[in-house]
C-alpha positions, 0 to 999 in steps of 0.5 A, a space after each residue: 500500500 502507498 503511504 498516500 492510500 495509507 495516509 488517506 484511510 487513516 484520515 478517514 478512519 480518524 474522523 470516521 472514528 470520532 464522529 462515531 464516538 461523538 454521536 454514540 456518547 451524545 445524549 439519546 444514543 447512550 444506552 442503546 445497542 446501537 450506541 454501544 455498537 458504535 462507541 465500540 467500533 468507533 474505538 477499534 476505527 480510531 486506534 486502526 487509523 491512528 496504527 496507519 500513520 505508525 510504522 506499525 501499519 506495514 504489520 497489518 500488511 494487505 487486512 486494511 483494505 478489507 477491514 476498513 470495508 468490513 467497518 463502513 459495511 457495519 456502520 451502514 447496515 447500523 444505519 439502516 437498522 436504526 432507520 428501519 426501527 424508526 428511532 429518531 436519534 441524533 435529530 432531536 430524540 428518540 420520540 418520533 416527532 419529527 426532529 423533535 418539534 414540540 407542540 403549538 404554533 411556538 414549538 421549534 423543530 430540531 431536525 432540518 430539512 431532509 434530514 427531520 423525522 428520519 431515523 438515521 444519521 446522514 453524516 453517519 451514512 457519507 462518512 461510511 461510504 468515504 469508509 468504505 471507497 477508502 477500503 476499496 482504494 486500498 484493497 486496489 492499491 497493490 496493482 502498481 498503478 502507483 496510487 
């Protein structure tokens, strides 16, 4: 693997990694498998990608490509689940109420736009298939195109 296609999936395994932490210790995620899920990966995430700017990254040989993969695939199929179940965590609360609009004409409205009453997280979402492109770069990175 180039350090470029190295130095590219550590940073997104790093940000990947913090948001994941991020949004699974924020309020209405705490407690929930779907935050322990993601407050787990998201240290396994971190520490991969702190490992790929260490020379230690050279002992993972050819499995970075494939986990980074395996981890966007994990944090996609979460999304979807979470989507599915109708949870509305991370736009306003767990209540189903459109981002976390309150009643009356003076209620506010936490969720915006597209992304108000649904139940996943779209940064969640773009970081994993930047995770996952990342994993695929790096698992085609031993051609010798020289990336």
């Amino acid at each position: 693997m180039t350090d470029t296609a190295r130095t590219y999936g550590a940073a997104i395994a790093l940000v990947s990694g913090v948001y994941s932490l991020v949004t699974a210790t924020a309020g209405s995620m705490m407690g929930t498998t779907s935050g322990t899920l993601m407050l787990i990966l998201g240290v396994v995430v971190v520490v991969h990608g702190v490992v790929l700017l260490t020379p230690y990254a050279d002992r993972l040989g050819n499995a970075s490509g494939p986990l980074m993969v395996v981890y966007a695939l994990v944090m996609l199929l979460n999304q979807a689940v979470v989507g599915a179940s109708g949870a509305n965590w991370g736009m306003g609360g767990m209540d189903g109420s459109m981002g976390g609009m309150s009643g009356g004409m003076g209620g506010s409205m936490g969720g915006t736009g597209m992304t108000a009453g649904m139940g996943w997280d779209l940064g969640m979402v773009a970081l994993a298939v930047l995770m996952l492109a990342s994993g695929v770069l790096m698992l085609n990175d031993g051609d010798g195109d020289g990336m």
